[in-house]
Short mmCIF file of the C-alpha atoms (twelve columns), coordinates in Angstrom:
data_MODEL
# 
_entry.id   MODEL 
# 
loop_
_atom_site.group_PDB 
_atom_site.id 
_atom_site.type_symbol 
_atom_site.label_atom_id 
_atom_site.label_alt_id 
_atom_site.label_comp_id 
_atom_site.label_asym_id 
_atom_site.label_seq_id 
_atom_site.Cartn_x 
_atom_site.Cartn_y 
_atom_site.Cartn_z 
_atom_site.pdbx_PDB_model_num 
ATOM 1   C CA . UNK A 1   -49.823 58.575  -85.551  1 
ATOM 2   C CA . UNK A 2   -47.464 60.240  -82.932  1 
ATOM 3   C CA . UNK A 3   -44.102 61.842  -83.908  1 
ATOM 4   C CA . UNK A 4   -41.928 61.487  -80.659  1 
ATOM 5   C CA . UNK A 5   -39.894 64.455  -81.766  1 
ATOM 6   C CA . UNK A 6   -39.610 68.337  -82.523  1 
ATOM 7   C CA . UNK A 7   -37.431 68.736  -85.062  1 
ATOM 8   C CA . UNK A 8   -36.302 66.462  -87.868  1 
ATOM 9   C CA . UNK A 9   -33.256 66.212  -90.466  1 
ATOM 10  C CA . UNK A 10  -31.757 63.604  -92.723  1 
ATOM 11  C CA . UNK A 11  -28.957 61.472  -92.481  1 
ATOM 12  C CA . UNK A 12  -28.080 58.779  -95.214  1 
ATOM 13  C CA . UNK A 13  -27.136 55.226  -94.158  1 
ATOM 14  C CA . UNK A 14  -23.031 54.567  -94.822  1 
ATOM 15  C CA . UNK A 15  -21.706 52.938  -97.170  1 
ATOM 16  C CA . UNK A 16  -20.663 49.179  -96.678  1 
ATOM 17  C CA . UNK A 17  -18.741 48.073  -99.744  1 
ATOM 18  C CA . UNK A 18  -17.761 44.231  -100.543 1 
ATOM 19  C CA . UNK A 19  -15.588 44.988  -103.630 1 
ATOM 20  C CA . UNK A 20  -12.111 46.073  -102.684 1 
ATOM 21  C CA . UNK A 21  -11.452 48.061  -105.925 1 
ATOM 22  C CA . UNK A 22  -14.528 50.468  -104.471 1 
ATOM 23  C CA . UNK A 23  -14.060 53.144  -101.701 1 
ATOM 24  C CA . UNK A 24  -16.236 55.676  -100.078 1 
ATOM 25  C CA . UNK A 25  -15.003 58.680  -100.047 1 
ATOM 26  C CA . UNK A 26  -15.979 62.035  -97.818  1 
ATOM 27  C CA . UNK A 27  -15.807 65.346  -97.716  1 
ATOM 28  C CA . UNK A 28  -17.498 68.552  -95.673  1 
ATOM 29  C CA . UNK A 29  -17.100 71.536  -97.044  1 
ATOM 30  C CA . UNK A 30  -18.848 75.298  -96.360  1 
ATOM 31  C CA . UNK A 31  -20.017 76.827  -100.058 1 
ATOM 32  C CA . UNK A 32  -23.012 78.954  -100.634 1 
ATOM 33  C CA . UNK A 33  -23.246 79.760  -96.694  1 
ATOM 34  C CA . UNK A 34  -24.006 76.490  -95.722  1 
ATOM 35  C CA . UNK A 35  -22.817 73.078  -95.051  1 
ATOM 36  C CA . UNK A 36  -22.129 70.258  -97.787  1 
ATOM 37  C CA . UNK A 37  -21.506 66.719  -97.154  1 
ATOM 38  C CA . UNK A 38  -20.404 64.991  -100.820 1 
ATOM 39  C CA . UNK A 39  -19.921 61.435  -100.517 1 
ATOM 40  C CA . UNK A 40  -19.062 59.586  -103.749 1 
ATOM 41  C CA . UNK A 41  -18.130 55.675  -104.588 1 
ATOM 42  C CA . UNK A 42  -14.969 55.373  -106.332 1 
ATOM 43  C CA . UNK A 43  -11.699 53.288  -106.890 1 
ATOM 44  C CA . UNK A 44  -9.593  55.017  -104.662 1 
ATOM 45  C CA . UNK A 45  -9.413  57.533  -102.497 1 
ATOM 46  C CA . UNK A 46  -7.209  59.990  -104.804 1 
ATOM 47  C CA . UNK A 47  -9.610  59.207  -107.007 1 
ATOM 48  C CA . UNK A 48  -12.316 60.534  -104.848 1 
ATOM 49  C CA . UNK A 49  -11.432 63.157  -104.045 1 
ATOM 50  C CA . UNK A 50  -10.843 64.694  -107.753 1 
ATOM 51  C CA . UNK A 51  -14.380 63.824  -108.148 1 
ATOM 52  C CA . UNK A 52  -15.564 66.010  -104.793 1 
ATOM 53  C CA . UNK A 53  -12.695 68.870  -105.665 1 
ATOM 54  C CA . UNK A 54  -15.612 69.120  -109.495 1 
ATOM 55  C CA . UNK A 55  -18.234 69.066  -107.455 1 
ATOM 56  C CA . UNK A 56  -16.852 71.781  -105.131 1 
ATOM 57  C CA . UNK A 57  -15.603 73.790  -108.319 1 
ATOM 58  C CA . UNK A 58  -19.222 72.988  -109.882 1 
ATOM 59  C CA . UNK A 59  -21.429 74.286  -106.813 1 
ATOM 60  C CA . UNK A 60  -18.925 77.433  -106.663 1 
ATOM 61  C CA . UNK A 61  -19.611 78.696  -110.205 1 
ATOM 62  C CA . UNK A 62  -23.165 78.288  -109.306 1 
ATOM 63  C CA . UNK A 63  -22.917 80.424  -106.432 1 
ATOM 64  C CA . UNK A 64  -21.076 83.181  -108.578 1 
ATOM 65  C CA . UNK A 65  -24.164 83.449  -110.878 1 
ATOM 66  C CA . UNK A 66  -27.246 83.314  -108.533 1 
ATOM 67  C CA . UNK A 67  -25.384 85.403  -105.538 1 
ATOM 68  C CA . UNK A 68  -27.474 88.531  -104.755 1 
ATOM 69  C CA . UNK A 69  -24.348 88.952  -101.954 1 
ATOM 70  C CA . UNK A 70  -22.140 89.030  -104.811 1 
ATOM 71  C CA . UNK A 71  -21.792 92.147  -106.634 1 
ATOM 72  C CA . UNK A 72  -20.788 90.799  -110.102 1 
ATOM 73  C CA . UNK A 73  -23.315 88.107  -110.274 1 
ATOM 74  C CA . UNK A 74  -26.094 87.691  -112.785 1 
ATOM 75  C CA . UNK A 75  -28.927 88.023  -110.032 1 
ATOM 76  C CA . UNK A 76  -27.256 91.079  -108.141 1 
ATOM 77  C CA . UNK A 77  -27.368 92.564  -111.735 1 
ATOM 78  C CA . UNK A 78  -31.019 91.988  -112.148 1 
ATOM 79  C CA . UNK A 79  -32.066 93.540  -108.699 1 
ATOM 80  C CA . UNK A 80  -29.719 96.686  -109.341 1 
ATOM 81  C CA . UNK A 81  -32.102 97.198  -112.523 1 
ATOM 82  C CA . UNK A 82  -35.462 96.462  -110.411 1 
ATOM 83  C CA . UNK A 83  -37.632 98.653  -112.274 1 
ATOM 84  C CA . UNK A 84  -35.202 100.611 -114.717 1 
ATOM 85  C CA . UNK A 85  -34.653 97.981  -117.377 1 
ATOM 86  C CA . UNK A 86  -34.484 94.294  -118.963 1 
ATOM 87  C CA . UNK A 87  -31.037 92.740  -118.136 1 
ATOM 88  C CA . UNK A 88  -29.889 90.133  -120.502 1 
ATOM 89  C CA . UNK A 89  -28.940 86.562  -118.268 1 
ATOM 90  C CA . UNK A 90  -27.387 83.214  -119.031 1 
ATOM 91  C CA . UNK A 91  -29.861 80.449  -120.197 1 
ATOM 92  C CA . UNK A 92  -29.342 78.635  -116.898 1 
ATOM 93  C CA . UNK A 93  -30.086 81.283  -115.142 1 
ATOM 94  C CA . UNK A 94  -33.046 82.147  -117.442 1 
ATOM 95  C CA . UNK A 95  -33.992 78.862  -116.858 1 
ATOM 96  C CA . UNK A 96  -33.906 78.841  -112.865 1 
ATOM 97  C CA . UNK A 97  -35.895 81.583  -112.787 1 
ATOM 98  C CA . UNK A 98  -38.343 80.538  -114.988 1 
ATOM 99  C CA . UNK A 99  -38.983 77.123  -113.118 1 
ATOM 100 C CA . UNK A 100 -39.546 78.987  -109.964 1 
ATOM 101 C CA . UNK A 101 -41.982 80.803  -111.554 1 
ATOM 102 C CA . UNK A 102 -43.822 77.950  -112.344 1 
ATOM 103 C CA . UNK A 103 -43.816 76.630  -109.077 1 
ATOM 104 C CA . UNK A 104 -44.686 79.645  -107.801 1 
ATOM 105 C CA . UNK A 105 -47.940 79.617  -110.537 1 
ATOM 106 C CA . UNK A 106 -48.135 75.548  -108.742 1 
ATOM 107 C CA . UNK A 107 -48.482 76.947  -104.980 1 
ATOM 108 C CA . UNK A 108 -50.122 79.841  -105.274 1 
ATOM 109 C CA . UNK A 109 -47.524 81.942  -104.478 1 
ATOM 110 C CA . UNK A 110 -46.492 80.319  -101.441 1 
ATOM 111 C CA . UNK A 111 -43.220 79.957  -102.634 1 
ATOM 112 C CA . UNK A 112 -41.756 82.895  -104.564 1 
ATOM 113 C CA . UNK A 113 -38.336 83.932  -105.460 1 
ATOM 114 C CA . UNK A 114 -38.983 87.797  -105.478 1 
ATOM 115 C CA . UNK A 115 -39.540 86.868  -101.530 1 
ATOM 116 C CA . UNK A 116 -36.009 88.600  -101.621 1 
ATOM 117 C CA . UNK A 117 -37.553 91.802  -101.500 1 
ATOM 118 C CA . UNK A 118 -39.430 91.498  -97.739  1 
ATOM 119 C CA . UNK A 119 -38.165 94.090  -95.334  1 
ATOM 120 C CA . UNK A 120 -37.038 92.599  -92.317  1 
ATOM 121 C CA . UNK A 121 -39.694 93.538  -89.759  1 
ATOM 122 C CA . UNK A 122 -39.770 90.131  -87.686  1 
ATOM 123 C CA . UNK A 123 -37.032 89.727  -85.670  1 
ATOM 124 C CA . UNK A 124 -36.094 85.920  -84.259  1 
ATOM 125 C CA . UNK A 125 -33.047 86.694  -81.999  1 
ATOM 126 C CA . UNK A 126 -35.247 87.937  -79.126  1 
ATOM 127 C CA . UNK A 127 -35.221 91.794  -79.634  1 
ATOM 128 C CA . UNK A 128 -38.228 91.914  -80.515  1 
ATOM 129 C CA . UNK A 129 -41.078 93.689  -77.508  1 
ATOM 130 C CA . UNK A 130 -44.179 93.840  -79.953  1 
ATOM 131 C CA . UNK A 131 -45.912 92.701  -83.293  1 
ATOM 132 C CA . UNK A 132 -45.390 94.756  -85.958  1 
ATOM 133 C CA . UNK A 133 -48.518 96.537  -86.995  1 
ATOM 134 C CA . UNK A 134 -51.270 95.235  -89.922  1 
ATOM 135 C CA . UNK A 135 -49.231 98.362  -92.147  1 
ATOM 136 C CA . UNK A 136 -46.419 97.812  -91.478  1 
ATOM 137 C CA . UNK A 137 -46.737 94.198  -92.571  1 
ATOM 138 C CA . UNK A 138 -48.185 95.069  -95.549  1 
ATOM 139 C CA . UNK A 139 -45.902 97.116  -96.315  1 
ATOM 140 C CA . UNK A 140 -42.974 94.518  -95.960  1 
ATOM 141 C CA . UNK A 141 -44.637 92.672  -98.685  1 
ATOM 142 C CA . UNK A 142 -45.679 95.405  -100.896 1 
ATOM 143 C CA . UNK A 143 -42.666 94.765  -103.493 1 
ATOM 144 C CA . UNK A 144 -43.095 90.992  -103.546 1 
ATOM 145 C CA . UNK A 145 -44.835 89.218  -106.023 1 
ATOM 146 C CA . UNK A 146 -44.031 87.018  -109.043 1 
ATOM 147 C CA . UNK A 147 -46.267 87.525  -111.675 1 
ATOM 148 C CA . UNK A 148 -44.267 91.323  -111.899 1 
ATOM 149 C CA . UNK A 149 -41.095 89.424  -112.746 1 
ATOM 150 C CA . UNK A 150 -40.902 89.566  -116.343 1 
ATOM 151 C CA . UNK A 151 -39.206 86.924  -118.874 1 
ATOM 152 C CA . UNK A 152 -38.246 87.179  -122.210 1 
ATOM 153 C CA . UNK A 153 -37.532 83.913  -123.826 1 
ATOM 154 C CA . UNK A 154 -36.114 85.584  -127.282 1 
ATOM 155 C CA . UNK A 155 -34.335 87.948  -126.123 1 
ATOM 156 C CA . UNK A 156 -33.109 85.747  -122.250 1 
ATOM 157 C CA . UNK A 157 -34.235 88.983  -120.305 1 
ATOM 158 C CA . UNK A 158 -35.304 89.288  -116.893 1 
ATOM 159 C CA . UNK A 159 -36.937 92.602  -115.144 1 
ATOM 160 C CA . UNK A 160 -38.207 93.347  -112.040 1 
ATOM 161 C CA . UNK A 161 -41.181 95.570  -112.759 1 
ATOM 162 C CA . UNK A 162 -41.487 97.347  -109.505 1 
ATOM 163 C CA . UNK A 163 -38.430 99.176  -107.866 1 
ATOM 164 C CA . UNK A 164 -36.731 97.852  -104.889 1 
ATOM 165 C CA . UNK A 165 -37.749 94.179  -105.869 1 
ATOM 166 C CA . UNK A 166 -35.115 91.602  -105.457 1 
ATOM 167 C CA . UNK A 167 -35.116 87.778  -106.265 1 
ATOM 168 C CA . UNK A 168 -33.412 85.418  -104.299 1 
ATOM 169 C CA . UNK A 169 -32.708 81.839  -104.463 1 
ATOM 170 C CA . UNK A 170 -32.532 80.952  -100.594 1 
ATOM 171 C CA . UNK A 171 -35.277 78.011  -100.795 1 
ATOM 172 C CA . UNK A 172 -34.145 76.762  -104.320 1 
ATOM 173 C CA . UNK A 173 -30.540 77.183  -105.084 1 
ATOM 174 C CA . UNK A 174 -28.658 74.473  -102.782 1 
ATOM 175 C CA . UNK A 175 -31.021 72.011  -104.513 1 
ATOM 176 C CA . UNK A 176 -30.577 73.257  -107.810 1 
ATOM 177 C CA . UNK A 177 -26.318 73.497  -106.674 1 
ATOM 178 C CA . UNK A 178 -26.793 69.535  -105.276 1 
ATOM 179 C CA . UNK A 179 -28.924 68.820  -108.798 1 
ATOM 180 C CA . UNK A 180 -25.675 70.100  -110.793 1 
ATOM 181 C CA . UNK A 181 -22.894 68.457  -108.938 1 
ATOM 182 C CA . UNK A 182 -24.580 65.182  -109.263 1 
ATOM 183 C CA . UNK A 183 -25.257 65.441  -112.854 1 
ATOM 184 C CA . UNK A 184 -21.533 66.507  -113.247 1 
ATOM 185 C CA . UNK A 185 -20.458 63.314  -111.213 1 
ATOM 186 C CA . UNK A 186 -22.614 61.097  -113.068 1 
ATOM 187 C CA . UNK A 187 -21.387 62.491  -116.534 1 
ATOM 188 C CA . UNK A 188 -17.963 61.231  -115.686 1 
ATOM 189 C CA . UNK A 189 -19.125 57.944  -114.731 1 
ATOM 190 C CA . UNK A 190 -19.179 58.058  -110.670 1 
ATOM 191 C CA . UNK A 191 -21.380 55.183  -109.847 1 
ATOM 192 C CA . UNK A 192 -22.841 56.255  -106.941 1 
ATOM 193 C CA . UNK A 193 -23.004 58.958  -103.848 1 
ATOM 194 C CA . UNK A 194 -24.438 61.771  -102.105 1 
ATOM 195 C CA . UNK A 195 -24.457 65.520  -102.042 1 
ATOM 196 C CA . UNK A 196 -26.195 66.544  -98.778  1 
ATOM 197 C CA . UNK A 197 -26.723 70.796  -98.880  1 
ATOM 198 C CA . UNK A 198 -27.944 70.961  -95.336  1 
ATOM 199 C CA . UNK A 199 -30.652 69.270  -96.031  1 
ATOM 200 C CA . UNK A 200 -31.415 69.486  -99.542  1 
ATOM 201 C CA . UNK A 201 -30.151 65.918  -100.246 1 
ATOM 202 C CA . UNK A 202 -29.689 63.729  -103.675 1 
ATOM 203 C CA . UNK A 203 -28.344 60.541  -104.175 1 
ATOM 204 C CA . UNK A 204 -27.732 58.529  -107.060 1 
ATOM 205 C CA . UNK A 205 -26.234 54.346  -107.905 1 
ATOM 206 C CA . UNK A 206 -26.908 52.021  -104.737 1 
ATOM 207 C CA . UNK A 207 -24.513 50.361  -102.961 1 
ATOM 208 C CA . UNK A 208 -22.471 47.754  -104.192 1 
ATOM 209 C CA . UNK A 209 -24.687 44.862  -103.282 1 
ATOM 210 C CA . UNK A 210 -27.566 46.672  -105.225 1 
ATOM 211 C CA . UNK A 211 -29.381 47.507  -101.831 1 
ATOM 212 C CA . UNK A 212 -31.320 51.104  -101.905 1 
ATOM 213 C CA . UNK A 213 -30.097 54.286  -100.151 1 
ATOM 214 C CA . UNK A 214 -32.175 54.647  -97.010  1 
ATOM 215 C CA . UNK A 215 -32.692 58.266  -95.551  1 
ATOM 216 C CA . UNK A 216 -33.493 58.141  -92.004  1 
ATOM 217 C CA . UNK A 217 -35.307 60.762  -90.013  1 
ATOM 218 C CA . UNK A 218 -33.682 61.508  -86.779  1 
ATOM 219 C CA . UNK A 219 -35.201 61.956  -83.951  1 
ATOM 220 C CA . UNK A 220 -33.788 65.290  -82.432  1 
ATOM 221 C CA . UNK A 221 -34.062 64.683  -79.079  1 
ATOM 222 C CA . UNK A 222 -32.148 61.369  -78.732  1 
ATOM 223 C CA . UNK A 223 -30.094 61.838  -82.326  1 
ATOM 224 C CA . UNK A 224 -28.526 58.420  -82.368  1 
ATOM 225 C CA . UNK A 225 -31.758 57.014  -83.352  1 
ATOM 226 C CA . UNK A 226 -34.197 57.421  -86.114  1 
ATOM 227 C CA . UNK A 227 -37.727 57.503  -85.975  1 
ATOM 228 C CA . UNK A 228 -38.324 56.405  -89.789  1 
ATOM 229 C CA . UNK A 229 -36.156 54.906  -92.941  1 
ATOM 230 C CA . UNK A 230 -37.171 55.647  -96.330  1 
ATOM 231 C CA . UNK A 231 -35.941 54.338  -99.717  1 
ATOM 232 C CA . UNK A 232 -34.240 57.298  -102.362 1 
ATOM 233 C CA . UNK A 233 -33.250 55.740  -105.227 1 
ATOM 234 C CA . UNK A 234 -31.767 58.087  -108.106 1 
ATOM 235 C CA . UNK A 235 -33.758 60.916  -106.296 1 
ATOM 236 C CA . UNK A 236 -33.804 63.178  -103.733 1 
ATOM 237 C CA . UNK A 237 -34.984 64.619  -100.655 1 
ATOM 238 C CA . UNK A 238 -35.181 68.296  -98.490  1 
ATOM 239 C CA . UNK A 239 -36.485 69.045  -95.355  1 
ATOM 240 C CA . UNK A 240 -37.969 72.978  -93.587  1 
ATOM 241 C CA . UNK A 241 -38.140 73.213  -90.463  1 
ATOM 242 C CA . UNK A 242 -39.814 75.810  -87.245  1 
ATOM 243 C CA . UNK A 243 -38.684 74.014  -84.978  1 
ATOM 244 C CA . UNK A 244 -35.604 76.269  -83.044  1 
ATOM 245 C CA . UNK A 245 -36.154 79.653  -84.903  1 
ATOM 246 C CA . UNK A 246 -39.689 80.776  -83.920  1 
ATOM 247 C CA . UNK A 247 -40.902 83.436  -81.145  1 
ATOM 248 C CA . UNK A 248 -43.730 83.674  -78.131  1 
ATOM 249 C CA . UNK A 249 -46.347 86.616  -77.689  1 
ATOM 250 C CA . UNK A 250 -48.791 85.977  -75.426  1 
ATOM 251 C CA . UNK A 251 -48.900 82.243  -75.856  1 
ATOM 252 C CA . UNK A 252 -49.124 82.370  -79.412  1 
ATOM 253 C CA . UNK A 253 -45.730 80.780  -81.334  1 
ATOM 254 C CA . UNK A 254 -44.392 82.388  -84.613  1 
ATOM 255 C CA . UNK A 255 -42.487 80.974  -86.885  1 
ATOM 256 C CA . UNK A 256 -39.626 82.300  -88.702  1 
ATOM 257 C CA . UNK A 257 -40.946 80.927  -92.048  1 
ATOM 258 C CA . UNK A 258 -43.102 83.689  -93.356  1 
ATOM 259 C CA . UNK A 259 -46.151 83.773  -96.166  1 
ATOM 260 C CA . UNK A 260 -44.891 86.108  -99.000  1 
ATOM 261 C CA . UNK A 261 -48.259 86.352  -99.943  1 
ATOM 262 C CA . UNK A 262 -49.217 88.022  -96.401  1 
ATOM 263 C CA . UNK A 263 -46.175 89.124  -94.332  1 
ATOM 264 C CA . UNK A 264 -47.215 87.063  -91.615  1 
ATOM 265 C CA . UNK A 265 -45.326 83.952  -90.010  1 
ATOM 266 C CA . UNK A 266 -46.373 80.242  -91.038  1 
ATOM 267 C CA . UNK A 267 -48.511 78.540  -88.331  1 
ATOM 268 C CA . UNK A 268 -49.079 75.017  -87.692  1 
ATOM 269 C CA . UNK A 269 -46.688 73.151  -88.702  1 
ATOM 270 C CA . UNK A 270 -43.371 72.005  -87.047  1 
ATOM 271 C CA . UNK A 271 -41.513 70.059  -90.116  1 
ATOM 272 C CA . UNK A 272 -41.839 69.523  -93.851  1 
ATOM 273 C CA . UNK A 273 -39.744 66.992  -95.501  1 
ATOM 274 C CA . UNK A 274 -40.368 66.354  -99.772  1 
ATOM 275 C CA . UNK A 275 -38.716 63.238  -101.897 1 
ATOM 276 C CA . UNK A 276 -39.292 63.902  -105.788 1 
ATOM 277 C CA . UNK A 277 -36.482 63.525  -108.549 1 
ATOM 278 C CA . UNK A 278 -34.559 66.532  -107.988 1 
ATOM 279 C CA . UNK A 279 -33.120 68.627  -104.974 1 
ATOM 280 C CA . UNK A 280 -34.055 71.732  -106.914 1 
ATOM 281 C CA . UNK A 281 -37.797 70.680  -106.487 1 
ATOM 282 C CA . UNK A 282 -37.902 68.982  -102.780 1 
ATOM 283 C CA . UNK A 283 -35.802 72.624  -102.201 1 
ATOM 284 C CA . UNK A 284 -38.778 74.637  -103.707 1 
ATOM 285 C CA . UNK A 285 -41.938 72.472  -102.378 1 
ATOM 286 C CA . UNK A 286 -40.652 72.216  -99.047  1 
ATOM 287 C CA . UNK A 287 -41.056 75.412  -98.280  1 
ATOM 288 C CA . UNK A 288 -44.380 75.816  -100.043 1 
ATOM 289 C CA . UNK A 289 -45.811 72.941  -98.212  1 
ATOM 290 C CA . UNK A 290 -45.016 74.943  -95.042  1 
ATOM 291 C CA . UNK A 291 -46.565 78.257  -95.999  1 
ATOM 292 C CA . UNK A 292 -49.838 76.933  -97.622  1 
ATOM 293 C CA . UNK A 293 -50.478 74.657  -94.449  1 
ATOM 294 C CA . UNK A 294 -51.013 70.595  -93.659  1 
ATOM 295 C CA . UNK A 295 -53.961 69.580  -95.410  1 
ATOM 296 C CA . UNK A 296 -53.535 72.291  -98.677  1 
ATOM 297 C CA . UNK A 297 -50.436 71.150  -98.772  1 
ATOM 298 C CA . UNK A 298 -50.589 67.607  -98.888  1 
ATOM 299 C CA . UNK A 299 -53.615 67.262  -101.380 1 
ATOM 300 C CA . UNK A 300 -51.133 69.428  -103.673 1 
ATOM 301 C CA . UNK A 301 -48.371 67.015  -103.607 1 
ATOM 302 C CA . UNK A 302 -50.723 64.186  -103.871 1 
ATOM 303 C CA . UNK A 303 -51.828 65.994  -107.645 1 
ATOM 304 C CA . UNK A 304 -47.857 66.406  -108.450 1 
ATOM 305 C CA . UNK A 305 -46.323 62.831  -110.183 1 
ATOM 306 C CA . UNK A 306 -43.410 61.626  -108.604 1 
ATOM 307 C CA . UNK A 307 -42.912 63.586  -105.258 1 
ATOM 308 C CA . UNK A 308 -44.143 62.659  -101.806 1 
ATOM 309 C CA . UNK A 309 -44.384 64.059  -98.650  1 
ATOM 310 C CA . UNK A 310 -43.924 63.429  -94.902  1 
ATOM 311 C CA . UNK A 311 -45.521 66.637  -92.898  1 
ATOM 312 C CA . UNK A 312 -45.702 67.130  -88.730  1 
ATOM 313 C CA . UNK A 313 -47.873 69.359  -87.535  1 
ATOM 314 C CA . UNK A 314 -47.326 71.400  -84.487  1 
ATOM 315 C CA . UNK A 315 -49.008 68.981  -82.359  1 
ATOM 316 C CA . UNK A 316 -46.135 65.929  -82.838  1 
ATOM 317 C CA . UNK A 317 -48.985 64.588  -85.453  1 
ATOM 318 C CA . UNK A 318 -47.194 62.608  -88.947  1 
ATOM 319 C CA . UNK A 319 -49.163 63.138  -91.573  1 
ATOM 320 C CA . UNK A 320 -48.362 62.010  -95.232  1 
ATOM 321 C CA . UNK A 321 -48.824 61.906  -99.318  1 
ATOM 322 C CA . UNK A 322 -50.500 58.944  -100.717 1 
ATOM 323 C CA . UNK A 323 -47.521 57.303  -101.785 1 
ATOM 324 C CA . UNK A 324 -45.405 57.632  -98.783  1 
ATOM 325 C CA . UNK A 325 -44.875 54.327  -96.366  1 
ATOM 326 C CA . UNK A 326 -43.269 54.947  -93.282  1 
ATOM 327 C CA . UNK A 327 -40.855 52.056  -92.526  1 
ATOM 328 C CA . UNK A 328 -40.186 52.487  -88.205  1 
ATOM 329 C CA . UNK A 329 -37.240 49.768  -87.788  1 
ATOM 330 C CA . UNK A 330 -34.161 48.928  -90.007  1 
# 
């Protein structure tokens, strides 16, 4: 099946509400780096708002604990003591880490939080003349690896066994931020919206005449029009993408999406976009699905309950999990 496109992203459907005690309400805000779109349903606009102003203050005391930019954060904490010492964390951040470790165990190691620790050898802004050499890839990689990040349940420790290794939470924390802020909304009885974290997307409710969300998947080159809808109900979806940061030697395209496992750049595909329960996962996966490749990919989201996946390789080709039906008009 042809993909007429390059590049894809999300975009949920607006709201249309028949019930004048129910509003939509919007707001785009910058937090963790990136862009957030909240939308939530509510009885007023004042009302709204108060709801998106949590979810702001929610995703911020996130931020402060899995920084590594900050210096007083939990993570920043556990890099400064890479190979010195345990440090003592929070339980959520315990528990962050020690789901990513499991996916990690799921992919392979294609996706792996101690990723943090690469040295930056390829450069994507044009300055770079040649590849770097088989060493010196290795050596970017050398500290990387998560099976020497070590977890303490009893005692809530974390250490980095080798010095110089880092964590990061770059392809997991906006979904776990977006997982929070809904839960937080939900707990105080917001019937329905969506948190979109560039991306990394969750919805939850329907809209007021009990119709499903819809996701659509733009087409980039025209993006007025969408090339699919899909369904989310009470889930979630997040998308990774080669598609504008990538360079050319000698006919042959890199991506800036590299293998932790290898040091190299990701080849072959042009988009990965997941839908599974939480943002935290479709975060996580999505990248893994790009580093492991189309076809080792897909037959590991086709073992995984409950997530689905919509891949396009680099030659405009859709390819998909079993459960996935691709719905072309609205």
């Amino acid at each position: 099946m042809k993909a007429y496109f390059v590049t894809c992203c999300f975009f949920a459907v607006s709201l249309i509400f028949g019930q004048e005690d129910l509003v939509n309400v919007s707001k785009v805000v910058k937090l963790m780096g990136t862009r957030f779109d909240i939308t939530v349903v509510a009885q007023s606009e004042d009302i709204g708002y108060i709801y998106i102003n949590e979810a702001i203050a929610e995703i911020t005391r996130i931020e402060k604990i899995i920084s590594s930019w900050d210096g007083n954060s939990e993570t920043t904490k556990v890099n400064k003591n890479a190979g010195l010492q345990a440090v003592e964390v929070s339980e959520e951040l315990f528990g962050l880490i020690e789901r990513a470790k499991k996916i990690s165990e799921i992919t392979d190691g294609a996706f792996d939080i101690s990723y943090a620790s690469v040295d930056t050898i390829w450069k994507f802004n044009g300055a770079m003349k040649q590849l770097p050499s088989k060493e010196t890839v290795a050596a970017s990689v050398a500290k990387i690896g998560y099976n020497d990040i070590i977890l303490d349940t009893e005692k809530s420790t974390v250490f980095l066994k080798k010095k110089g290794m880092k964590i990061g939470f770059g392809a997991i924390g906006k979904g776990y931020a977006a997982d929070k802020a809904k839960a937080l909304l939900m707990s105080k009885g917001v019937p329905g919206g969506i948190i979109n974290a560039s991306g990394d997307l969750t919805t939850w409710g329907t809209k007021d005449t009990g119709e499903k969300w819809m996701v659509g998947i733009t087409n980039p080159l025209d993006k007025t029009k969408v090339f699919s809808w899909l369904p989310v109900i009470e889930s979630s979806v997040a998308t990774s993408g080669n598609y504008e940061k990538y360079i050319l030697f000698k006919g042959q395209k890199y991506s800036h999406i590299i293998d932790p496992r290898t040091g190299y750049p990701t080849k072959g595909i042009l988009s990965v976009s997941i839908f599974a329960k939480s943002a935290e996962l479709c975060d996580a996966l999505a990248t893994a699905v790009f580093i492991m490749g189309r076809d080792s990919g897909i037959h590991m989201i086709n073992q995984l309950e409950g997530v689905e996946v919509v891949v396009v390789d680099e030659e405009n080709e859709v390819h998909k999990s079993s459960g996935i039906v691709l719905n072309t008009s609205k």
